[in-house]
Each structure stands twice: as C-alpha cells, then as structure tokens.
KOLGU-4560 file (N, C-alpha, C; in nm, 3 decimals, padded with zeros to 5 digits):
<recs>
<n_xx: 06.471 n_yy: 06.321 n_zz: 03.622 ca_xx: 06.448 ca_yy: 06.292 ca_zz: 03.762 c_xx: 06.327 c_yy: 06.200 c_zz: 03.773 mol: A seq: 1 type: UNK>
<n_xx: 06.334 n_yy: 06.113 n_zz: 03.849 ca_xx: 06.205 ca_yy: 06.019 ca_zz: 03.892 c_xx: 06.085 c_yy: 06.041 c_zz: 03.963 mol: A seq: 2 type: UNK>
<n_xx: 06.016 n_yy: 06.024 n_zz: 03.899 ca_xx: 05.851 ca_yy: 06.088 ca_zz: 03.990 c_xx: 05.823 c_yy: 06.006 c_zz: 04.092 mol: A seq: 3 type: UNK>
<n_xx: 05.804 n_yy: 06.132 n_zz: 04.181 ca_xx: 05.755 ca_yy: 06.054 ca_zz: 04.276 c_xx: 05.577 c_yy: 06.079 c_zz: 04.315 mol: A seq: 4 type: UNK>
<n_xx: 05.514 n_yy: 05.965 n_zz: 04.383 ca_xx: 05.353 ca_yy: 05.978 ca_zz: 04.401 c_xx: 05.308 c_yy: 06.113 c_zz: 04.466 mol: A seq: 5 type: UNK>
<n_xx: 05.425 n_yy: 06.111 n_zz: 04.579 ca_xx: 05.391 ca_yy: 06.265 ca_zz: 04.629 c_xx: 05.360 c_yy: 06.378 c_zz: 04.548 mol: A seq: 6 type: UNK>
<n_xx: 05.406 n_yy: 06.345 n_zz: 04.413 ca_xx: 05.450 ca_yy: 06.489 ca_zz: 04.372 c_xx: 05.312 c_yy: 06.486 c_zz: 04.219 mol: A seq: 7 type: UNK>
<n_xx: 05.271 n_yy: 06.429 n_zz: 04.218 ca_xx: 05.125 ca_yy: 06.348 ca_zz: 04.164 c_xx: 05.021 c_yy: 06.481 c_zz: 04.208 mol: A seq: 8 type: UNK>
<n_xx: 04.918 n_yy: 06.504 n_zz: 04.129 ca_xx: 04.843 ca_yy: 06.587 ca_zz: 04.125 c_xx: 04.713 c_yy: 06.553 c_zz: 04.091 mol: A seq: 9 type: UNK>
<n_xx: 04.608 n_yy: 06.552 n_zz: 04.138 ca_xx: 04.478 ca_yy: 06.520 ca_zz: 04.109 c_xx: 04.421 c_yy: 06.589 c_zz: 03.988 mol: A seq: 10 type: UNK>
<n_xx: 04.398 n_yy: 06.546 n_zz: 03.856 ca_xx: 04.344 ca_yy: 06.648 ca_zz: 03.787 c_xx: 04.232 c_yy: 06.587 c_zz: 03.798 mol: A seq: 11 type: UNK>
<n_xx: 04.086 n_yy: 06.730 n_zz: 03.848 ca_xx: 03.965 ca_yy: 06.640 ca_zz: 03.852 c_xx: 03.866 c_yy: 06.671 c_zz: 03.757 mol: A seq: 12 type: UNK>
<n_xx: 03.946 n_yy: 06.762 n_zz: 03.626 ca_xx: 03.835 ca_yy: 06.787 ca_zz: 03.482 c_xx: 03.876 c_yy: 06.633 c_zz: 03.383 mol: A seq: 13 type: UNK>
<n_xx: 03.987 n_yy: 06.549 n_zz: 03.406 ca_xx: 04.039 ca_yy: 06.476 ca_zz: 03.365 c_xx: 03.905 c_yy: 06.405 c_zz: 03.345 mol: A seq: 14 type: UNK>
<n_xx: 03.874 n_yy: 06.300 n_zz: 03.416 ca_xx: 03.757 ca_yy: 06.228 ca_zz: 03.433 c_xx: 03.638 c_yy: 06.291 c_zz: 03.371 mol: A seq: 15 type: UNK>
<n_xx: 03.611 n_yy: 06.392 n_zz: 03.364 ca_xx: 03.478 ca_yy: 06.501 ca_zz: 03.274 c_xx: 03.499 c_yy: 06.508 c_zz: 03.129 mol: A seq: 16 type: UNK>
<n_xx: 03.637 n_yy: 06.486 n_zz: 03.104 ca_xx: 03.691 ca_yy: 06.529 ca_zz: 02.954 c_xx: 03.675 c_yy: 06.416 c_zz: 02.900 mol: A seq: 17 type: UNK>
<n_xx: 03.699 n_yy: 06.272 n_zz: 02.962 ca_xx: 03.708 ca_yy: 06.143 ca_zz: 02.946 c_xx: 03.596 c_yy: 06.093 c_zz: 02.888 mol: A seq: 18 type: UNK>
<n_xx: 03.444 n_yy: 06.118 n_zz: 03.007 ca_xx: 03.309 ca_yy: 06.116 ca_zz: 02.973 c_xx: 03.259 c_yy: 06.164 c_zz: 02.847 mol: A seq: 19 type: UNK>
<n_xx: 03.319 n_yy: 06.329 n_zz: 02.837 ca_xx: 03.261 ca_yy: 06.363 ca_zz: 02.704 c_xx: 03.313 c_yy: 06.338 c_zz: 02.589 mol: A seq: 20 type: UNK>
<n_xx: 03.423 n_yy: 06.254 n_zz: 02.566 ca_xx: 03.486 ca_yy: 06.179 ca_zz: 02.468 c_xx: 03.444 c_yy: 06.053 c_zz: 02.438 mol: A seq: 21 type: UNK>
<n_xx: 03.415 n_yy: 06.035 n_zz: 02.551 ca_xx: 03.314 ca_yy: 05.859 ca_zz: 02.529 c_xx: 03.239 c_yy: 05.922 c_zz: 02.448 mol: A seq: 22 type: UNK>
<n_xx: 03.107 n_yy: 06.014 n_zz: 02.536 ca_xx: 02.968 ca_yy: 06.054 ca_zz: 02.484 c_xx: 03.032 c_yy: 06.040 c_zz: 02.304 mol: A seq: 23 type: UNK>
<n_xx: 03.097 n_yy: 06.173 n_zz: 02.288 ca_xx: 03.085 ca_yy: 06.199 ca_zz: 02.150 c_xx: 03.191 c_yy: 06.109 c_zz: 02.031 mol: A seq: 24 type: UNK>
<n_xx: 03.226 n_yy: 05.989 n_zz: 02.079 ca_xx: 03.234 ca_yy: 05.848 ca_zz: 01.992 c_xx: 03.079 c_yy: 05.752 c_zz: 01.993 mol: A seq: 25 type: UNK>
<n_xx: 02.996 n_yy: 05.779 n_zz: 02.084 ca_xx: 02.860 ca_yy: 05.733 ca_zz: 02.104 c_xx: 02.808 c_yy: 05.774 c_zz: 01.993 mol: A seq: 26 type: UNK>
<n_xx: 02.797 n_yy: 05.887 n_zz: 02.006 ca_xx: 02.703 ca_yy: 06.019 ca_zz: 01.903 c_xx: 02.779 c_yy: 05.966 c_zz: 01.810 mol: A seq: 27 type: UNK>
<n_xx: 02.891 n_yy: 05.961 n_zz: 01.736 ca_xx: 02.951 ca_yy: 05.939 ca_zz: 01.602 c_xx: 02.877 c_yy: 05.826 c_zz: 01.591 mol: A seq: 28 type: UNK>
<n_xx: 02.909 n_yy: 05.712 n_zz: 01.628 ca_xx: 02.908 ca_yy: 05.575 ca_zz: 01.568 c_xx: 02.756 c_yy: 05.583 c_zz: 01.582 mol: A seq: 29 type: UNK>
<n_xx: 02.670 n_yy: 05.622 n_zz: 01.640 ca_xx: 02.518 ca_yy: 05.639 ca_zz: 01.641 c_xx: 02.501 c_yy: 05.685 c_zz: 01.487 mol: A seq: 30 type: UNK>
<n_xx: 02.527 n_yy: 05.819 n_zz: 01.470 ca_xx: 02.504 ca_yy: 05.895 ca_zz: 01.336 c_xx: 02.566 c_yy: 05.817 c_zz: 01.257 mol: A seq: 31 type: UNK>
<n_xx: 02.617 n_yy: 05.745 n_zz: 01.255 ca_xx: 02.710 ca_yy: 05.693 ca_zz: 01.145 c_xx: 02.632 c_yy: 05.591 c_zz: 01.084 mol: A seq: 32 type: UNK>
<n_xx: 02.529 n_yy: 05.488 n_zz: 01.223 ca_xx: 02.462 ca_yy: 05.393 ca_zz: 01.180 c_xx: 02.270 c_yy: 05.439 c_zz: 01.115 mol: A seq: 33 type: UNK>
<n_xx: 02.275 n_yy: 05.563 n_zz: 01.143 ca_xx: 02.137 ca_yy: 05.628 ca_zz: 01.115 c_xx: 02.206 c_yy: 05.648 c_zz: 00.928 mol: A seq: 34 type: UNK>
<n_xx: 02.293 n_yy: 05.703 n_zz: 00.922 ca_xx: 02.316 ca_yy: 05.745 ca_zz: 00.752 c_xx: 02.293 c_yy: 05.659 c_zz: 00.702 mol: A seq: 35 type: UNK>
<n_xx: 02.413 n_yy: 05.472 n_zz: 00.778 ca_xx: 02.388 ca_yy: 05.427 ca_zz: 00.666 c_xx: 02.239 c_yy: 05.369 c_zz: 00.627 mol: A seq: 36 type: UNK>
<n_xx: 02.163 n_yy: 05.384 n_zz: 00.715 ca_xx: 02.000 ca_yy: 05.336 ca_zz: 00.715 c_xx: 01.951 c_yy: 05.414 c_zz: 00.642 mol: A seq: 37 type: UNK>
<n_xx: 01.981 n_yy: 05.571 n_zz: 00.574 ca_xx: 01.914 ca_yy: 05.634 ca_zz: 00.517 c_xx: 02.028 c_yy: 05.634 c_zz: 00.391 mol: A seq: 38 type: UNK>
<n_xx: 02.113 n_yy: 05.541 n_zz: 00.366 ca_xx: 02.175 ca_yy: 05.531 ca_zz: 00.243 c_xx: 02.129 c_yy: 05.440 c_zz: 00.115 mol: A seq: 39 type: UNK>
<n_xx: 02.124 n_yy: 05.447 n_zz: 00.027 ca_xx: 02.063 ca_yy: 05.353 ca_zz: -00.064 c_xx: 02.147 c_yy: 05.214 c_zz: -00.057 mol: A seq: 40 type: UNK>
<n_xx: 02.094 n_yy: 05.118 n_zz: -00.095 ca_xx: 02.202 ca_yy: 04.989 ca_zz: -00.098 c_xx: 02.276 c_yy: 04.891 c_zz: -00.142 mol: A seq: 41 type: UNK>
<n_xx: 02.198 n_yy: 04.978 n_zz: -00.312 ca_xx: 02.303 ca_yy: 04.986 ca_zz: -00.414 c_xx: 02.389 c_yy: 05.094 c_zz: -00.434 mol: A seq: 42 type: UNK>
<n_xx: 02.395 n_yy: 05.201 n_zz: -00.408 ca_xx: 02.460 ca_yy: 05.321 ca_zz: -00.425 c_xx: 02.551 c_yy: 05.383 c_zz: -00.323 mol: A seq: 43 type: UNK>
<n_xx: 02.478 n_yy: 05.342 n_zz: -00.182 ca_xx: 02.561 ca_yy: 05.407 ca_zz: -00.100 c_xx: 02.503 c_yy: 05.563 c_zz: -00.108 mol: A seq: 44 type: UNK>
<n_xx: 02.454 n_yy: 05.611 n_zz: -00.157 ca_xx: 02.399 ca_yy: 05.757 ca_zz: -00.183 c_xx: 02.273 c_yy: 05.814 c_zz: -00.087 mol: A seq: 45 type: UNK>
<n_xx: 02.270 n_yy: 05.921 n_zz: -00.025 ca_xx: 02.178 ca_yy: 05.951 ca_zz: 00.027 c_xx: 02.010 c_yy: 05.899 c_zz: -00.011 mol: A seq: 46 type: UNK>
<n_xx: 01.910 n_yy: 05.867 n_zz: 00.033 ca_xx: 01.768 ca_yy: 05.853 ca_zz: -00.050 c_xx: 01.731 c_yy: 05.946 c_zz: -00.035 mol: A seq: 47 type: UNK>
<n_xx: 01.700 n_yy: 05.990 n_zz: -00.176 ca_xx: 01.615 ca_yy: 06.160 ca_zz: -00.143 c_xx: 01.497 c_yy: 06.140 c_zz: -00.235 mol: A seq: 48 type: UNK>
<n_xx: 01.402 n_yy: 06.074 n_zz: -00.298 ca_xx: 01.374 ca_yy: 06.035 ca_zz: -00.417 c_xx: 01.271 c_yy: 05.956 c_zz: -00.370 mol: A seq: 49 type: UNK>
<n_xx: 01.131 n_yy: 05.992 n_zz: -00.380 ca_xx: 01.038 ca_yy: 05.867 ca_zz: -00.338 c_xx: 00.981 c_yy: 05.805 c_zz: -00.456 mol: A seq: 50 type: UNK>
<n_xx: 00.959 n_yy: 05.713 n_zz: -00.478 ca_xx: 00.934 ca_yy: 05.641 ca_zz: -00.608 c_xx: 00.791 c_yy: 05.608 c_zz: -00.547 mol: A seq: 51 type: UNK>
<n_xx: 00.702 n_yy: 05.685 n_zz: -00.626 ca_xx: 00.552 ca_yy: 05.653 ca_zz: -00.603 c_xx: 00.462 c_yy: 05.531 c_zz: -00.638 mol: A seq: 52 type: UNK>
<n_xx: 00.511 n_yy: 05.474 n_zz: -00.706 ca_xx: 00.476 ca_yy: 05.343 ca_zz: -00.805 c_xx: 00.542 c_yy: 05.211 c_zz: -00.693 mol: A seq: 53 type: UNK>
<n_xx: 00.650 n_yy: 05.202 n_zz: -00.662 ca_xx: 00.712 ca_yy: 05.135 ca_zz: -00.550 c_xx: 00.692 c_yy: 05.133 c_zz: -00.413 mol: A seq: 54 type: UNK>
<n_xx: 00.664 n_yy: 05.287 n_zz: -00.368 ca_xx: 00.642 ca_yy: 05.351 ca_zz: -00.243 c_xx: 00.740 c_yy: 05.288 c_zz: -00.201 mol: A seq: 55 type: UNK>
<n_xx: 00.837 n_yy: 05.342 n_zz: -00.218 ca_xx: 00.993 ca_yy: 05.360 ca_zz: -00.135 c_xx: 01.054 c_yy: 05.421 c_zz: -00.201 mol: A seq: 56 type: UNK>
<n_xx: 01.153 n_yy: 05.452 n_zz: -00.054 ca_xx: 01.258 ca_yy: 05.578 ca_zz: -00.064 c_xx: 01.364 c_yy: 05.498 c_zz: -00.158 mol: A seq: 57 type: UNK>
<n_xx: 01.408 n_yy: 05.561 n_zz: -00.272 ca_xx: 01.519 ca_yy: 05.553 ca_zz: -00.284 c_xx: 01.682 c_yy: 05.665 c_zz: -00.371 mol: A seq: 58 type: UNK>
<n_xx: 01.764 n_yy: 05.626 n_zz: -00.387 ca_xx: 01.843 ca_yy: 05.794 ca_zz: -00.424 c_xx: 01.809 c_yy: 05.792 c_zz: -00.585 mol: A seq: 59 type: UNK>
<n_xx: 01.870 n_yy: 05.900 n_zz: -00.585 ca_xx: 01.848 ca_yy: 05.946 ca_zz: -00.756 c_xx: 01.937 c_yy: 05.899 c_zz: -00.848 mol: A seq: 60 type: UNK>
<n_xx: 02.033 n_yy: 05.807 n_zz: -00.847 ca_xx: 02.090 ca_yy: 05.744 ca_zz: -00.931 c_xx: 01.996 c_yy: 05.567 c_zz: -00.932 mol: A seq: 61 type: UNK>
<n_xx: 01.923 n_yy: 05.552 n_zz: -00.826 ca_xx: 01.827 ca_yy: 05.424 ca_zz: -00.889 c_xx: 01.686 c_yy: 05.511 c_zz: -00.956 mol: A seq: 62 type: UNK>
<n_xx: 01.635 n_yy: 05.653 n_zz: -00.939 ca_xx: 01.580 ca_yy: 05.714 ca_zz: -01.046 c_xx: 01.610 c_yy: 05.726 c_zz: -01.150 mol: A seq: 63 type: UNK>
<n_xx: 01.735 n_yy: 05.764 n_zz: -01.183 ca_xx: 01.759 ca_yy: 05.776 ca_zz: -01.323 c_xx: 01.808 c_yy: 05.647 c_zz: -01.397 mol: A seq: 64 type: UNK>
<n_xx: 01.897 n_yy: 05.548 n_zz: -01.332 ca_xx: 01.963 ca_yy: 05.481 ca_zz: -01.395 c_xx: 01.964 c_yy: 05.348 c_zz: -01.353 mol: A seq: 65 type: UNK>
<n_xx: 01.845 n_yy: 05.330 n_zz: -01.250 ca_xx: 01.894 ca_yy: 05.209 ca_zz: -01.188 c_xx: 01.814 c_yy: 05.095 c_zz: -01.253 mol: A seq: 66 type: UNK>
<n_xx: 01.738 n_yy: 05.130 n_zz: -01.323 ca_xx: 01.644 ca_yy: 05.023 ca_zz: -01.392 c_xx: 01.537 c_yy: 04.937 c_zz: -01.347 mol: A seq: 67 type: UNK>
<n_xx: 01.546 n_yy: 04.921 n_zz: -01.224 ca_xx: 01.437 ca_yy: 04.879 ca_zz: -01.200 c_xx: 01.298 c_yy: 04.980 c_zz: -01.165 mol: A seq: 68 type: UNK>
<n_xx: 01.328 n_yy: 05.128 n_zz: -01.190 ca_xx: 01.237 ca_yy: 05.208 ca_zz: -01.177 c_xx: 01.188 c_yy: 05.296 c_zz: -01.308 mol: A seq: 69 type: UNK>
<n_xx: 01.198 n_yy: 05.206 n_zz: -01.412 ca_xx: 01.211 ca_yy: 05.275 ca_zz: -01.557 c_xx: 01.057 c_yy: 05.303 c_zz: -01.581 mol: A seq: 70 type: UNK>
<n_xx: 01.021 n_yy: 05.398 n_zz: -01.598 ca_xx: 00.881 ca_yy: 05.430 ca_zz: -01.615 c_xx: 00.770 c_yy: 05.447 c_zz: -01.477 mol: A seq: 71 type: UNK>
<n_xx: 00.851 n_yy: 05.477 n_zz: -01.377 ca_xx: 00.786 ca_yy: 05.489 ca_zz: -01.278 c_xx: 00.759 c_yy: 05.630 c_zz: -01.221 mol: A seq: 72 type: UNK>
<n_xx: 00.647 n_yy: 05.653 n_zz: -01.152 ca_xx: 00.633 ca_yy: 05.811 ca_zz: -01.086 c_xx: 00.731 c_yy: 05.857 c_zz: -01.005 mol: A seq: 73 type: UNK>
<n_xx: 00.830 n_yy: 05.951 n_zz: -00.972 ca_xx: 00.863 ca_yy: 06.010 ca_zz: -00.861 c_xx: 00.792 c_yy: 06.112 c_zz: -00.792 mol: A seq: 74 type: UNK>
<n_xx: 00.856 n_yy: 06.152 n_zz: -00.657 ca_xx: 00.829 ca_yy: 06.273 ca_zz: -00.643 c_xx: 00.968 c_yy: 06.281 c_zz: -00.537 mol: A seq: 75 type: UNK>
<n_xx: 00.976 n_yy: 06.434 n_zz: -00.476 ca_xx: 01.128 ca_yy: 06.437 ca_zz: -00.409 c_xx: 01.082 c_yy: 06.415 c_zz: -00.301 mol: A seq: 76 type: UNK>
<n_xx: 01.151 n_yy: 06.351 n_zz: -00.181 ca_xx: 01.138 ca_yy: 06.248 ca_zz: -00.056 c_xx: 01.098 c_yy: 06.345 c_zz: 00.039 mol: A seq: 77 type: UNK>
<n_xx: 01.143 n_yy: 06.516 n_zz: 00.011 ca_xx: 01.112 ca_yy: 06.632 ca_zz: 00.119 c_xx: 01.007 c_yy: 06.634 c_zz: 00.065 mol: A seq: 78 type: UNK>
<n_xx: 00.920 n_yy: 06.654 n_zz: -00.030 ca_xx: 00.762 ca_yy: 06.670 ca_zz: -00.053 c_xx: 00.706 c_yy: 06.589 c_zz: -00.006 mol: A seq: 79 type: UNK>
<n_xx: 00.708 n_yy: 06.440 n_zz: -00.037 ca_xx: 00.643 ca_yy: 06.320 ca_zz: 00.038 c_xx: 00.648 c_yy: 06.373 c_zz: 00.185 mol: A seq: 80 type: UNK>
<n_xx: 00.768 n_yy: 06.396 n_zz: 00.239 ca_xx: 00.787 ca_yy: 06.414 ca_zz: 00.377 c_xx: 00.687 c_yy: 06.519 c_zz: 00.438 mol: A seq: 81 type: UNK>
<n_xx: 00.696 n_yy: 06.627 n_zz: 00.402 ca_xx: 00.591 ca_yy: 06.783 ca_zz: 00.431 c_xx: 00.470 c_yy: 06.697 c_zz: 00.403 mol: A seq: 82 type: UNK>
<n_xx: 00.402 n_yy: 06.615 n_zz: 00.315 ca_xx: 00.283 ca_yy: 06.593 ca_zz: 00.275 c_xx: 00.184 c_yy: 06.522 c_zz: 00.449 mol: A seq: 83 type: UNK>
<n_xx: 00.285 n_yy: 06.390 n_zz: 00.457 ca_xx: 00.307 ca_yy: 06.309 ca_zz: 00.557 c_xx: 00.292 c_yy: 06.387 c_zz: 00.681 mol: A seq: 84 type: UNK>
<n_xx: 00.369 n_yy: 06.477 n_zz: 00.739 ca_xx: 00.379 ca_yy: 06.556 ca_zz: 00.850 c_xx: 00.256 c_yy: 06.625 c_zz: 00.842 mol: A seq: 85 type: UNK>
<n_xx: 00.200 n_yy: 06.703 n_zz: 00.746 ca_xx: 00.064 ca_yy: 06.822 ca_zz: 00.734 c_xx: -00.067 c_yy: 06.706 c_zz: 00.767 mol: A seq: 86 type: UNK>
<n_xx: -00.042 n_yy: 06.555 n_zz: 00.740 ca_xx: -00.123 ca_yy: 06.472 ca_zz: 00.731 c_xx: -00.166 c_yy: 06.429 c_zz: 00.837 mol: A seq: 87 type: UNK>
<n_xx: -00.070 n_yy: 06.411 n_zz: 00.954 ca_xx: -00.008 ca_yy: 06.392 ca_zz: 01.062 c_xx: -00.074 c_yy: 06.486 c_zz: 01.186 mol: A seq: 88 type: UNK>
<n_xx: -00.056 n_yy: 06.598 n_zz: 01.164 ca_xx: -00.114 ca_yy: 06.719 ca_zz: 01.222 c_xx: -00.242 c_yy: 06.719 c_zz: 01.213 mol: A seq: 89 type: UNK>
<n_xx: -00.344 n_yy: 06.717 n_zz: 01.153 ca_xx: -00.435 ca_yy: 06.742 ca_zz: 01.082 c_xx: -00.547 c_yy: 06.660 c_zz: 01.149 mol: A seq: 90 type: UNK>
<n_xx: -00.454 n_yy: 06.502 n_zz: 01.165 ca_xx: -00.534 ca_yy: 06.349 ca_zz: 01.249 c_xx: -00.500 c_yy: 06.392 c_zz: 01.412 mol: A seq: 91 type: UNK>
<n_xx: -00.408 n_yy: 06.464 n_zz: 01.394 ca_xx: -00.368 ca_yy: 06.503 ca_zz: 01.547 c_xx: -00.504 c_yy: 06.592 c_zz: 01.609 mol: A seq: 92 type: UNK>
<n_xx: -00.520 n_yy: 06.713 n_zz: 01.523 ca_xx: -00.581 ca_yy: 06.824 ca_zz: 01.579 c_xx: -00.720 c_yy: 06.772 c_zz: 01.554 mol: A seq: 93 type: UNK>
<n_xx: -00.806 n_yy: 06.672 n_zz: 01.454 ca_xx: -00.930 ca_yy: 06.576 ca_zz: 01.474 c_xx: -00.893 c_yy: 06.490 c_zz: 01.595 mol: A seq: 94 type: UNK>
<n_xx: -00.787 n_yy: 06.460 n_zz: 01.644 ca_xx: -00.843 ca_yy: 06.348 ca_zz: 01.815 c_xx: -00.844 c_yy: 06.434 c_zz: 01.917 mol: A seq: 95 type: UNK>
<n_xx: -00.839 n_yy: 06.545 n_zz: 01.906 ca_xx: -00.762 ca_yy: 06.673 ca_zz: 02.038 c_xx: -00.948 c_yy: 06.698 c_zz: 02.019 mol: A seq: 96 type: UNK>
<n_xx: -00.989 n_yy: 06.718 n_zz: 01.885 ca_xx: -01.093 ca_yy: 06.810 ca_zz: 01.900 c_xx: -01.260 c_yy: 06.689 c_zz: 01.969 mol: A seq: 97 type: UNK>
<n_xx: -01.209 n_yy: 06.552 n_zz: 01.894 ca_xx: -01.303 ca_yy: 06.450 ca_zz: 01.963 c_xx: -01.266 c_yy: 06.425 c_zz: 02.116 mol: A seq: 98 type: UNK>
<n_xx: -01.137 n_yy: 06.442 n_zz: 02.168 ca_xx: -01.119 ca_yy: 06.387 ca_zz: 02.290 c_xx: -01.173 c_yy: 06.513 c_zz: 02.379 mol: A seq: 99 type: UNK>
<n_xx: -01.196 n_yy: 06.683 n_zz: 02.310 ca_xx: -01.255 ca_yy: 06.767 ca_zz: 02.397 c_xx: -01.420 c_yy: 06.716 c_zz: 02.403 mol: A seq: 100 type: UNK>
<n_xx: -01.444 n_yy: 06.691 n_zz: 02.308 ca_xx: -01.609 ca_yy: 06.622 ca_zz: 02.277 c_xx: -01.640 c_yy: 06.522 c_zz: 02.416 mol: A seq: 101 type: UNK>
<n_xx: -01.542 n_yy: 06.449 n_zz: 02.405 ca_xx: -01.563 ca_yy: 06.320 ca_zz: 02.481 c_xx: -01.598 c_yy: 06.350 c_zz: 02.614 mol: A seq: 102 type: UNK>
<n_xx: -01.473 n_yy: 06.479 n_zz: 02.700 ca_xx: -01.399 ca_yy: 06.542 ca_zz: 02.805 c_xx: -01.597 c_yy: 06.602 c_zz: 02.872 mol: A seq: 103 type: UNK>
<n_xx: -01.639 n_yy: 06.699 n_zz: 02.748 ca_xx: -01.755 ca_yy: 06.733 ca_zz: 02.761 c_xx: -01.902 c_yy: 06.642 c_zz: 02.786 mol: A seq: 104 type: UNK>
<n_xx: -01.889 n_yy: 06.543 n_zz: 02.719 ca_xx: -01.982 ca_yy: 06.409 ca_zz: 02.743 c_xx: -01.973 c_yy: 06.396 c_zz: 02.871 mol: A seq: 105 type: UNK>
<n_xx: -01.864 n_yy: 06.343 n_zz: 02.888 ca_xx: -01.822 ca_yy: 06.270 ca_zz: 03.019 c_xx: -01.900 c_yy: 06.386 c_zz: 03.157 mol: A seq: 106 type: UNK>
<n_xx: -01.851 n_yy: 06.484 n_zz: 03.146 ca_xx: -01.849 ca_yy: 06.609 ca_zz: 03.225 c_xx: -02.045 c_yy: 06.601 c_zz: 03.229 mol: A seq: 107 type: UNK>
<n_xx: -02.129 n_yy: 06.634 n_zz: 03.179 ca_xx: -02.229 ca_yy: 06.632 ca_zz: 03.151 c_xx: -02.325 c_yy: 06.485 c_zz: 03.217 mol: A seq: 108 type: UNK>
<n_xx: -02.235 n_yy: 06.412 n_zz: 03.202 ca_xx: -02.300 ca_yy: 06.270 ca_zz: 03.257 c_xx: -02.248 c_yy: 06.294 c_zz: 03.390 mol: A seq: 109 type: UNK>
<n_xx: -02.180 n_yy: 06.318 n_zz: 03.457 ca_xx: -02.091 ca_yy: 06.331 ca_zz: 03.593 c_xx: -02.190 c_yy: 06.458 c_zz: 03.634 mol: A seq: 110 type: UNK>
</recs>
C-alpha cells in the first residue's frame, strides 16, 4: 500500500540519535588523530620509551633495534612522565606559596 504524508509520524529522538552519532564519529576520528601523534614513525607502535641521550619519546622497537639509539640511556616514558608531573606540582605549590607572600605585602602596604 502507498504511504501517505498523513500517515507520517514525527519521531522526535530521531534528530538526538543523529547528533550523538555525529558527536561520536568526532570523538573517533579525534582519538584516532591523537594515537597516531603518539605513534612512532617508523614503527607505527605506541612510544613508551624515553631515550635520555636524545630526549625523545620513542617505542621500544627503535630501543632495541632501531639503530640509531645504539648505546644510548633509556628510561620508560611513564617514569619520565610521574617525574615531570611531581616537578610540575612542586613549581606550582612554590608560586601559590610566593603569590600568598605577595597577597600579604600588598595587604600591609594598603
């Protein structure tokens, strides 16, 4: 039988379902372009591997085998990382503690 417009139905989650299908092809192709930035570029392989001698990230098949890092220091890219962050914190909680210094100056002259 032939449809008719009358007989047509508003679906109005249609349009909501639509949105969040966009969104989450956004989110894919987003994540997709963050990996490959954290992929090596000879390997294609995650970088997990900081090469201390180079100071750059790179994966563990240019550690072991890639040759241009033959005799060089590593360490693993999550230690560098924790080191960095504790380092981070540390310069944070020295400007918090000068900017109360300052807060007090100021206050004192006022």
């Amino acid at each position: 039988a032939p449809l008719q417009l009358r007989e047509l139905v508003n679906c109005r989650w249609a349009e909501e379902v639509t949105q969040q299908l966009d969104t989450l092809q956004l989110c894919s192709l987003t994540k997709h372009e963050e990996n490959e930035k954290e992929a090596c570029e000879n390997h294609h392989e995650k970088l997990s591997v900081f090469c201390w001698t180079c100071k750059k990230c790179i994966c563990h098949q240019c550690a072991l085998w890639g040759g241009m890092h033959g005799g060089h220091t590593f360490k693993p890219l999550a230690e560098i990382y924790e080191q960095h962050v504790t380092k981070v914190n540390e310069e944070v909680a020295k400007l918090r503690r000068r900017l109360m210094e300052l807060i007090s100056l100021v206050q004192e002259v006022v």
